[in-house]
C-alpha positions as CSV (number, residue, x, y, z in Angstrom):
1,X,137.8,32.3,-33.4
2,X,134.8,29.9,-34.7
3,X,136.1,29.9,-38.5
4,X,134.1,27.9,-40.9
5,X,137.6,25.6,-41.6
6,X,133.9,19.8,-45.9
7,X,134.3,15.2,-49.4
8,X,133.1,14.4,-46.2
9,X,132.2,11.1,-44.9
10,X,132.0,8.6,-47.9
11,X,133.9,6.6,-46.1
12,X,130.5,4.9,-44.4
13,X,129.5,1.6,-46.0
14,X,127.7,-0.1,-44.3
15,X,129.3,-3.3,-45.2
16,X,131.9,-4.4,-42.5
17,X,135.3,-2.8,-43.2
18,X,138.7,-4.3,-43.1
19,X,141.2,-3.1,-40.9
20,X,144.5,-3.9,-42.5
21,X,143.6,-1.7,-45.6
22,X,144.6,2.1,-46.5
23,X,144.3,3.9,-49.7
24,X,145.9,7.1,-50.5
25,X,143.6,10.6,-52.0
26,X,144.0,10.8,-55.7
27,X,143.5,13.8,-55.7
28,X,144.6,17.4,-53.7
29,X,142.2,18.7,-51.8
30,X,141.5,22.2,-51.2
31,X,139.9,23.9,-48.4
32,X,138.5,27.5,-48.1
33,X,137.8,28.8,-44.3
34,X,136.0,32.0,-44.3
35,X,137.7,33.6,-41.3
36,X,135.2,37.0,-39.3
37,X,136.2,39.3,-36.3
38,X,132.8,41.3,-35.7
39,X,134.1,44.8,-35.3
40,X,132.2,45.3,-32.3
41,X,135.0,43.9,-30.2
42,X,137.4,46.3,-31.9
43,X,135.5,49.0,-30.9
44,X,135.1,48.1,-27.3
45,X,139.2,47.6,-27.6
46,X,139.7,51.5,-29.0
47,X,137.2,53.0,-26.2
48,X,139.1,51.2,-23.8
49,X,142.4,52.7,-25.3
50,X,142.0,56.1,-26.8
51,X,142.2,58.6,-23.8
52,X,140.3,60.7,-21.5
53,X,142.5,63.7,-22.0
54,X,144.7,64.6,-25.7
55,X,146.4,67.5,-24.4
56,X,146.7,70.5,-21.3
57,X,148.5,74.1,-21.2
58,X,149.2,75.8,-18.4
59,X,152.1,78.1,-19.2
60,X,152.8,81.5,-19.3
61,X,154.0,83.7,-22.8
62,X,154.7,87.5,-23.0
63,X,153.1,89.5,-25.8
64,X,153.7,93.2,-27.1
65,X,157.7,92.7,-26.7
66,X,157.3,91.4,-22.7
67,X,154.4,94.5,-21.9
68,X,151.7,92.0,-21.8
69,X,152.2,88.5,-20.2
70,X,149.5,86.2,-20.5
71,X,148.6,82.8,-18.5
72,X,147.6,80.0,-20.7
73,X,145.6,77.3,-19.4
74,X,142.8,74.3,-20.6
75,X,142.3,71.0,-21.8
76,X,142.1,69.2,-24.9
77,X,139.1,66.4,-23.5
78,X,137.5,63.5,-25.3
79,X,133.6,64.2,-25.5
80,X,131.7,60.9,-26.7
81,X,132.4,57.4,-27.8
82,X,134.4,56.0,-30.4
83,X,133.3,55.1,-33.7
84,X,134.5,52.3,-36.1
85,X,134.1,52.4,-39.5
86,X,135.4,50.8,-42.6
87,X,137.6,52.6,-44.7
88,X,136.6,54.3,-48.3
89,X,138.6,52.1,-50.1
90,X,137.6,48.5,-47.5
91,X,141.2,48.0,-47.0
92,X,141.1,49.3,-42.9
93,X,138.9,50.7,-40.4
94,X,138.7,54.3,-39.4
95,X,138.4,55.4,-36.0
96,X,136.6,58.5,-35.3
97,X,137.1,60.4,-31.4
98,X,135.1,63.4,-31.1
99,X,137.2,66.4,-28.9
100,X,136.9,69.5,-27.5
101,X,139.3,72.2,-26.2
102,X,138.8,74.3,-23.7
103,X,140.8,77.1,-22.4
104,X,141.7,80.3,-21.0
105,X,143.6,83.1,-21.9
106,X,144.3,85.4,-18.4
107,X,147.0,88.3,-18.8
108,X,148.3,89.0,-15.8
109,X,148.6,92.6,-13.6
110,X,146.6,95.0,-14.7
111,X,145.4,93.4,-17.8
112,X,143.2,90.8,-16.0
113,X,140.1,92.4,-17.3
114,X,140.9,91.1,-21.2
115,X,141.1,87.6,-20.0
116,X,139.0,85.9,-22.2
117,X,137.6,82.0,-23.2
118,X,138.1,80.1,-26.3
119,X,138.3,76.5,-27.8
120,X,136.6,74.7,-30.1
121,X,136.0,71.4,-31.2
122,X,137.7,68.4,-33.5
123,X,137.6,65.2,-35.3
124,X,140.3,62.4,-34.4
125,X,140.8,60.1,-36.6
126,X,143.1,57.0,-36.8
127,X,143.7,54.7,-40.2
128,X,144.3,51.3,-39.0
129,X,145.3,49.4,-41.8
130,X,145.5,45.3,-40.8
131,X,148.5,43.2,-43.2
132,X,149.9,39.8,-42.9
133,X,153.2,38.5,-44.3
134,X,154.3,35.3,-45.6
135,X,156.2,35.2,-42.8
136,X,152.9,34.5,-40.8
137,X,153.2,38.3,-39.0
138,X,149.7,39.8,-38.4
139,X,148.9,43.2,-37.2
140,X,147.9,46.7,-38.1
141,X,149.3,50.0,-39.4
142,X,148.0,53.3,-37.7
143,X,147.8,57.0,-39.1
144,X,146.3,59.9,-37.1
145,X,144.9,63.3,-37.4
146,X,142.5,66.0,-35.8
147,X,141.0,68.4,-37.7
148,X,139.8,71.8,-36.0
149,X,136.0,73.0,-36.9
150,X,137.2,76.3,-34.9
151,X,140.7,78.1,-35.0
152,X,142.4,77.6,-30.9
153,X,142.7,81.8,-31.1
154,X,141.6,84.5,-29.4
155,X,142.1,88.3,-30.0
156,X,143.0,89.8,-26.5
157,X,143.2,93.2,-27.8
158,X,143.8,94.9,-31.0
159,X,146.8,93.5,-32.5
160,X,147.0,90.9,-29.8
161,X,146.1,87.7,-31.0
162,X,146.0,84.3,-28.9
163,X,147.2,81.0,-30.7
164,X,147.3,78.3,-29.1
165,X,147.7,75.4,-32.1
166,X,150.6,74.6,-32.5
167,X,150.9,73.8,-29.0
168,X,147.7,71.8,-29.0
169,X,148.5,70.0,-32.6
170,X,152.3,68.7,-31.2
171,X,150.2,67.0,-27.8
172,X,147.8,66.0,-30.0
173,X,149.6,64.2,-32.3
174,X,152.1,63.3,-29.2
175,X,149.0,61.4,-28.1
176,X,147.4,59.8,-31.3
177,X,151.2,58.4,-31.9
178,X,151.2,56.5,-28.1
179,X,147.9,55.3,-29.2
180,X,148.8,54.3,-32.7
181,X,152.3,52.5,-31.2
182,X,150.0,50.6,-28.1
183,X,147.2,49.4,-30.8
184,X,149.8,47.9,-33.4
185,X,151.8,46.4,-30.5
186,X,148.5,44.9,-28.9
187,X,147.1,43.7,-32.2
188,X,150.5,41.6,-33.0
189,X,150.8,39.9,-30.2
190,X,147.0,39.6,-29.1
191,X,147.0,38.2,-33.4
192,X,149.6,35.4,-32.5
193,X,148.5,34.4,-36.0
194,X,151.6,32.1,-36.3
195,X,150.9,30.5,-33.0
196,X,147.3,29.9,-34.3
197,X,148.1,29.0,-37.0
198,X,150.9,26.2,-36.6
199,X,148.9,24.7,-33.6
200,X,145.5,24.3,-35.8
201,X,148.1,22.8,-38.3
202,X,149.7,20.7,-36.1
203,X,146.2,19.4,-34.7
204,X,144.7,18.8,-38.3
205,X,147.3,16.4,-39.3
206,X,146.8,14.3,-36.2
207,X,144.4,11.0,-37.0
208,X,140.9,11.4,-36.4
209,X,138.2,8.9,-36.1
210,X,135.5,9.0,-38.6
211,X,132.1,8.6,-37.7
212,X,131.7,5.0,-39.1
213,X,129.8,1.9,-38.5
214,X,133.5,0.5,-38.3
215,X,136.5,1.8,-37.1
216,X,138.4,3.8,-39.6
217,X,140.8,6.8,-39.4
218,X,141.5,10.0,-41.5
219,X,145.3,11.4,-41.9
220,X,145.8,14.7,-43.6
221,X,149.1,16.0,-44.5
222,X,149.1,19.8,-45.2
223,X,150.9,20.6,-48.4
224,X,150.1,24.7,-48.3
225,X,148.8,27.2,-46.9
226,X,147.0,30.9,-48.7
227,X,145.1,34.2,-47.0
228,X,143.2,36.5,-48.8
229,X,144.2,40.5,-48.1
230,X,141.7,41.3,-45.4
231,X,138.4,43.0,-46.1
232,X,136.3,45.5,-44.0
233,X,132.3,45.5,-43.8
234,X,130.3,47.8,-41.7
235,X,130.1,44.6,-39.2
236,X,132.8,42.9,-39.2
237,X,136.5,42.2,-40.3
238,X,137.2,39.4,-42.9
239,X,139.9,37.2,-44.8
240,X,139.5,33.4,-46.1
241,X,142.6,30.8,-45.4
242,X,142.9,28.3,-48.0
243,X,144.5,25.3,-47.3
244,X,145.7,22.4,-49.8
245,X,145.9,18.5,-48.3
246,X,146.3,14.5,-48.9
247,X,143.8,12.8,-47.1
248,X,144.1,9.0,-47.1
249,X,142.3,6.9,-44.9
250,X,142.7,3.9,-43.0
251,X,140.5,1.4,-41.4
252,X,140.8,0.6,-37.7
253,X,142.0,2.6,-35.0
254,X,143.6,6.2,-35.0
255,X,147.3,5.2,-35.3
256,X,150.5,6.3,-33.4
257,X,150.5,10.7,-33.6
258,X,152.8,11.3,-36.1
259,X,155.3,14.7,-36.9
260,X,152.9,17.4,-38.8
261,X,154.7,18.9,-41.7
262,X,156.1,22.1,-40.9
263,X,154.2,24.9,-41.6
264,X,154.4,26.3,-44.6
265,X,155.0,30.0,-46.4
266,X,151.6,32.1,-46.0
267,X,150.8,32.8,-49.5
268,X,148.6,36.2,-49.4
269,X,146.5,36.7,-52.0
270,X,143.3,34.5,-53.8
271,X,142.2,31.0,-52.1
272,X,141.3,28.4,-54.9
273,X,137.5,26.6,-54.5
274,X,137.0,24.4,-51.8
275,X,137.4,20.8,-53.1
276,X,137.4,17.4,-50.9
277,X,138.5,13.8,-52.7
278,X,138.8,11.1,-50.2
279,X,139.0,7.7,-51.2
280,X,138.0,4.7,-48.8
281,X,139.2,1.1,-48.3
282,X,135.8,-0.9,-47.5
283,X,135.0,-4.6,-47.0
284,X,131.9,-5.9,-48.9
285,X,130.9,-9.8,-47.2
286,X,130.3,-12.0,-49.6
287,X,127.2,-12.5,-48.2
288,X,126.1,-9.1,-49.0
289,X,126.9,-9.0,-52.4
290,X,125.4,-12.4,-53.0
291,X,122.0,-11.0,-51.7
292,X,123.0,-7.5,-53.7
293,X,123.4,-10.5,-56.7
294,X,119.7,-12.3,-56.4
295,X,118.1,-8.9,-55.5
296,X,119.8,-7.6,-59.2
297,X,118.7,-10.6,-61.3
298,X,115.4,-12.1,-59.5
299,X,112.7,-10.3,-61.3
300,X,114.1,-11.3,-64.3
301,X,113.2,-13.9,-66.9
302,X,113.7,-15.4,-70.3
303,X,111.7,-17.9,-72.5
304,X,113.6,-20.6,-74.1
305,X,113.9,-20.8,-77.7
306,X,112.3,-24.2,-77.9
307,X,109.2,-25.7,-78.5
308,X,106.3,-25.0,-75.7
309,X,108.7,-21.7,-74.6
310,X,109.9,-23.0,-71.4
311,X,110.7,-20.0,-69.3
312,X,114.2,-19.5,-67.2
313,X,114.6,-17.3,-64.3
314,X,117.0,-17.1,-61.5
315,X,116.1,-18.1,-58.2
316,X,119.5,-17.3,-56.1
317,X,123.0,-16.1,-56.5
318,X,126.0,-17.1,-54.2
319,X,129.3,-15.4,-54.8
320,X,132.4,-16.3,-53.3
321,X,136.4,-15.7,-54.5
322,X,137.4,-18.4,-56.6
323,X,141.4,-17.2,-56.7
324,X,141.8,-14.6,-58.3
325,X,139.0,-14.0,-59.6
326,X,134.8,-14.6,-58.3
327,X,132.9,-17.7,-58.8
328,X,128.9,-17.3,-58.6
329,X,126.8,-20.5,-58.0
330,X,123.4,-19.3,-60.1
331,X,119.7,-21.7,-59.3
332,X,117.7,-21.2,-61.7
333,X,114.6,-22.3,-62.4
334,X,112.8,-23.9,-66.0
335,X,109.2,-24.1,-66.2
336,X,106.4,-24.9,-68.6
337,X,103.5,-26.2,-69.7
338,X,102.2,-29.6,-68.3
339,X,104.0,-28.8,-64.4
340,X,107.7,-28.3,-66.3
341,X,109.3,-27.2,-63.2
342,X,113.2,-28.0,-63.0
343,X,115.6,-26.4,-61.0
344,X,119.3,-26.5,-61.7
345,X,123.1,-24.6,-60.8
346,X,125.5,-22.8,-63.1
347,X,128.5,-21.7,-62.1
348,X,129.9,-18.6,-63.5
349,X,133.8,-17.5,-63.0
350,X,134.8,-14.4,-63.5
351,X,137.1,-11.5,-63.2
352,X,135.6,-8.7,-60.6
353,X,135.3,-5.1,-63.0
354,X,133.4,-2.1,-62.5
355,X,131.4,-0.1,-65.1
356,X,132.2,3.2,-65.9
357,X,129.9,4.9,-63.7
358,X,132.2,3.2,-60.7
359,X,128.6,1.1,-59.0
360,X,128.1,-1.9,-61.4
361,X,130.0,-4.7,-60.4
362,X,130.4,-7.6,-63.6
363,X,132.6,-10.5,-64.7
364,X,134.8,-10.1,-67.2
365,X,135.4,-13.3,-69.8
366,X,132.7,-15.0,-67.7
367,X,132.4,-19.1,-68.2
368,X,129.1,-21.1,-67.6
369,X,129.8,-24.7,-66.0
370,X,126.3,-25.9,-65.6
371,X,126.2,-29.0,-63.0
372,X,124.7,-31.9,-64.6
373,X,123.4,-33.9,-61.3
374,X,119.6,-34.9,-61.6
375,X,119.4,-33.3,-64.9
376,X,117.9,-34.3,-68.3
377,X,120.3,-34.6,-71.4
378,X,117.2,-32.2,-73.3
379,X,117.2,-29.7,-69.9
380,X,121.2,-29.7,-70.5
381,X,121.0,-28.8,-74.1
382,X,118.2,-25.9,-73.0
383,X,121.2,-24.4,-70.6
384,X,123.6,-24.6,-73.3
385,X,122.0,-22.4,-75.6
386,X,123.8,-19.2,-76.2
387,X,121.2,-17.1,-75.1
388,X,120.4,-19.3,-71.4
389,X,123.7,-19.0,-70.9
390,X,124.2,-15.3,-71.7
391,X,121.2,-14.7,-69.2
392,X,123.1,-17.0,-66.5
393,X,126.4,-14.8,-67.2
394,X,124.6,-11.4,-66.5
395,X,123.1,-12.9,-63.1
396,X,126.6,-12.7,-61.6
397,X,126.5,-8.8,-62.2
398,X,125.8,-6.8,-58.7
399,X,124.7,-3.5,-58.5
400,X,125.8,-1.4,-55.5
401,X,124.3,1.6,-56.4
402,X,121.7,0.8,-53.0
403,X,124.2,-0.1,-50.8
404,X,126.4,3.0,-51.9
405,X,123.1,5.0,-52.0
406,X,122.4,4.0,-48.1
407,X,125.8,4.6,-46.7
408,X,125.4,8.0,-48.1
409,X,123.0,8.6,-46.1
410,X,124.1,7.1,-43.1
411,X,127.0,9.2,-43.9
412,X,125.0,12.4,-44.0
413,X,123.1,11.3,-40.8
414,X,126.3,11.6,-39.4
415,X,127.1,15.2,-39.5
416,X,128.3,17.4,-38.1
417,X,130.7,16.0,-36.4
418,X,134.1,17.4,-34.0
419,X,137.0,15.3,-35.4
420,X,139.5,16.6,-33.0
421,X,138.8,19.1,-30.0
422,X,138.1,22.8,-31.7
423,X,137.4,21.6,-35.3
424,X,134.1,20.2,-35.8
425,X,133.0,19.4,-39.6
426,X,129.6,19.7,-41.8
427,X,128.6,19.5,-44.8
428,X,126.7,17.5,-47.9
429,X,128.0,13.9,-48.8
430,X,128.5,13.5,-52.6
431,X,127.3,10.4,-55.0
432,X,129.7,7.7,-54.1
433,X,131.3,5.4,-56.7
434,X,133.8,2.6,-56.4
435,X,137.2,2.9,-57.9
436,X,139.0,-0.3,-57.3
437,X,138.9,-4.1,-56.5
438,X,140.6,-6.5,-54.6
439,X,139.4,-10.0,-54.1
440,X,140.1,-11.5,-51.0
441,X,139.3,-14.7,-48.9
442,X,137.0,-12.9,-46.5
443,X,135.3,-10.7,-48.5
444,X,136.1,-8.0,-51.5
445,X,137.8,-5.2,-50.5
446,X,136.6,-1.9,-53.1
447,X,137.8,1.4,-52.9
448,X,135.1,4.1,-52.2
449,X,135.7,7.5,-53.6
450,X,133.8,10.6,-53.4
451,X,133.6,14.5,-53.4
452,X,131.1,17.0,-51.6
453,X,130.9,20.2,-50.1
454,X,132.9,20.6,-46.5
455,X,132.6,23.3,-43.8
456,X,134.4,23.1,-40.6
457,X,134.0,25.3,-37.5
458,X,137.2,26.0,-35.9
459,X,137.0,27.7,-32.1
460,X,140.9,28.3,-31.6
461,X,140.1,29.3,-27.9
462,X,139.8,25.6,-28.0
463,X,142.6,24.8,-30.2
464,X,145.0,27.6,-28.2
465,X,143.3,29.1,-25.4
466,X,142.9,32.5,-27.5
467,X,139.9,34.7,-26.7
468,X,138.7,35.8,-30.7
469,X,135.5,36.2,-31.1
470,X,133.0,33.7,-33.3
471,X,132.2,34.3,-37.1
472,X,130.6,32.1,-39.9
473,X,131.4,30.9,-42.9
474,X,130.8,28.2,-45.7
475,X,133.1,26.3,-47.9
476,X,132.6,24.3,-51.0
C-alpha cells in the first residue's frame, strides 16, 4: 500500500559537519499517515467470490393429502455484476448481487397439464463491516440478506398453492453465510496488518542517511502507535495511523542496526497533528564565520567624537576559539581629513551566545585589547573611547540567518527523498534556528533545530512483499 507515512531535513548546513557529535529531539514527534484502499479492488475481489448459482430444487412433494404429487425444479442464478457501496452510516460497504429464480412446478400422472412456471427476482445484500483491535487484528464483519420483489408461488389449481421460499431462503442464506465466512477469512489474513505493521516499524527505526552535504544519520525510536476507525467514500476505503517518535541525529555514517522497540498497543481512535522537531549537530569552520563576521560589520561606520570627525570602520574579522570562549581579531580602519588613513587590530574575547530568535551569534562580557604596534598615543586614545570600542565589540557579532537561510534551501532541494527501501519522504523545510553552542578547536559545533510539514510514501509491497493497492495522502 503507498501510504502517505514529514521537520524534514534541517539538518543541511552547508558548513562541514562533525562526525563525533549527536544531539537528541527535544521534542516528540508526531506523525499522521493517511492510509487509502480504492474500492475498486474490493469489488473485483467480491465478483470473483460471490457465486454463479445461490440455490437449486429438484424434489418431489405431495399435495391434496398425497392425490397430487408435484415435481419441483429451478435455479436461484446470479444475473449481473456486483456492486460496492458505502454504507448509510460510512462505517462499511454494502454489497449488492442482483438474482433471479427460476422454476418449475410439474405434477406428475395425469396432472401434467397444470404444470406451470414461476420465479422472480431479488436483491443480495452483504454488510461488511471492517474493525481493528489493539491487538493489531484487522478484518471484516459480514451480514446477508435477499429480499424477494415477487413471492416464489404458484397456484396449480384452486386451493393448491406452490411455495417454494422457504426452501429457497435456507440455500440462500446457506450460501451468503459461505460467502460471508470466505470474505472475513480472506480479509484477515490477506490484512496481515500486524505483519505490516511490525515490519514498517522495525524498518523505520533502522538508521537512515540523510541527504546531506556531509555524512549524517537519523535514528527514530517509536514510542506509540494510534488508527483512526475506518471510513468509507464512494471511492475508496480509508483510516489515518498516527505514530509518536524521538528522532536524534548523528553525523557520520549510519551506525550498527540496532533492536526496534517492540511494537506497541494499537490505540484505535483520533491521531494527534502531524508534528516533526529534529535537532542537528553541525560544524561551522571558523573560517566561515569569520567571513559571516566581516560580511555583518563591513558596511558599517562611525565618526569619532573628536575634532575633524575622523571616521572608523571595520575592514576584517577573524574569529577563532580562544578556550573557552572566541577571540575576534578586528582591522579597522581611521580616516580623515588631510590623507588620515590608519589601520589598526582589536582583539575582542568573548563568550559565544545566541539571540533569542536562535540566528545571531554575539559575545557576551566582551573585552577590547587594542594592539598598540605602529600606533600613535592620540590614535590609541581615539580606540579607547567608549563608543570606538563599543562599535569594535559589536563587530564580533555573526549573523547566520544566510547561511541558515541557504541550507534551507539546499535542504528543500533535496526532497523527496527514499530513506530506507519502501518509505520515501517529502515535504516543506521550516525556518531553521540554532539552539546550542559548543566551542571547539576545529570549529564551533551549534545545534540546528527545526520543524516543518512531513509526508512519506510508504509502498509495503516493498516493505513486505504485500500486493495493496496505492493511495495518497498528506501530513502536517
Amino acid at each position: 500500500m503507498r501510504a502517505a507515512l514529514r521537520p524534514l531535513m534541517p539538518v543541511v548546513l552547508t558548513a562541514v559537519m562533525s562526525a563525533a557529535h549527536a544531539m537528541p529531539s527535544t521534542a516528540l514527534s508526531t506523525l499522521a499517515v493517511p492510509l487509502t484502499v480504492p474500492l475498486a479492488g474490493v469489488q473485483v475481489a467480491a465478483n470473483a467470490r460471490v457465486p454463479a448459482e445461490f440455490a437449486r430444487l429438484d424434489e418431489t412433494r405431495s399435495y391434496l393429502g398425497g392425490l397430487l404429487t408435484v415435481q419441483l425444479t429451478g435455479t436461484v442464478t446470479r444475473v449481473g455484476h456486483v456492486s460496492v457501496q458505502p454504507s448509510a452510516d460510512g462505517a462499511g460497504l454494502v454489497v449488492s448481487v442482483p438474482i433471479r429464480a427460476a422454476f418449475r412446478a410439474g405434477p406428475t400422472g395425469n396432472g401434467a397439464v397444470l404444470a406451470r412456471d414461476f420465479g422472480g427476482e431479488a436483491t443480495v445484500r452483504l454488510t461488511v463491516t471492517p474493525y481493528v483491535t489493539p491487538e493489531w487484528d484487522a478484518g471484516v464483519r459480514v451480514a446477508g440478506a435477499a429480499v424477494w420483489t415477487d413471492p416464489l408461488s404458484v397456484d396449480l389449481a384452486p386451493g393448491v398453492r406452490i411455495s417454494v421460499q422457504s426452501l429457497v431462503d435456507s440455500q440462500v442464506q446457506a450460501q451468503l453465510d459461505r460467502v460471508a465466512a470466505e470474505v472475513e477469512t480472506a480479509v484477515q489474513q490477506g490484512a496481515n496488518l500486524r505483519g505490516r505493521a511490525q515490519a514498517l516499524w522495525a524498518r523505520g527505526q533502522q538508521p537512515w542517511a540523510l541527504p546531506t552535504p556531509e555524512p549524517a544519520t537519523a535514528l527514530l525510536t517509536g514510542r506509540t502507535l494510534a488508527v483512526t476507525p475506518l471510513r468509507v467514500t464512494p471511492d475508496a476505503l480509508k483510516l489515518t495511523l498516527g505514530a509518536a517518535f524521538d528522532l536524534q541525529v548523528s553525523l557520520g555514517r549510519a551506525a550498527p542496526l540496532t533492536a526496534p522497540t517492540p511494537l506497541p498497543p494499537l490505540t484505535v481512535g483520533p491521531v494527534p497533528e502531524s508534528g516533526v522537531h529534529l535537532s542537528v549537530p553541525a560544524r561551522l569552520a571558523w573560517s566561515d564565520l569569520s567571513r559571516l563576521a566581516t560580511t555583518y560589520t563591513a558596511a558599517r561606520s562611525i565618526p569619532l567624537p573628536v575634532p575633524t570627525h575622523p571616521t572608523l570602520r571595520v575592514l576584517g574579522v577573524t574569529l577563532a576559539p580562544a578556550g573557552p570562549g572566541i577571540g575576534a581579531a578586528v582591522r579597522v580602519q581611521v580616516s580623515g581629513p588631510l590623507g588620515l588613513k590608519v589601520e589598526a587590530t582589536a582583539d575582542v574575547t568573548g563568550t559565544p551566545v545566541l539571540d533569542a530568535a536562535g540566528r545571531v551569534l554575539t559575545l557576551r562580557e566582551a573585552t577590547v585589547v587594542t594592539r598598540r604596534e605602529g600606533l600613535t598615543g592620540r590614535v590609541i586614545s581615539w580606540l579607547a573611547d567608549a563608543r570606538a570600542q563599543a562599535f569594535v565589540r559589536q563587530s564580533a557579532h555573526v549573523d547566520l540567518g544566510p547561511l541558515l537561510e541557504r541550507a534551507r534551501q539546499q535542504a528543500q532541494a533535496r526532497l523527496p527523498f527514499a530513506p530506507v527501501p519502501g518509505v520515501t519522504l517529502s515535504g516543506m523545510v521550516g525556518a531553521l534556528h540554532l539552539s546550542g553552542l559548543e566551542v571547539t578547536p576545529g570549529a564551533l559545533i551549534v545545534t540546528a533545530t527545526a520543524s516543518g510539514t512531513l509526508a512519506a510514501g510508504v509502498d509495503m509491497a516493498g516493505l513486505t512483499g504485500g500486493g495493496l493497492d496505492e493511495g495518497s495522502r498528506h501530513a502536517r
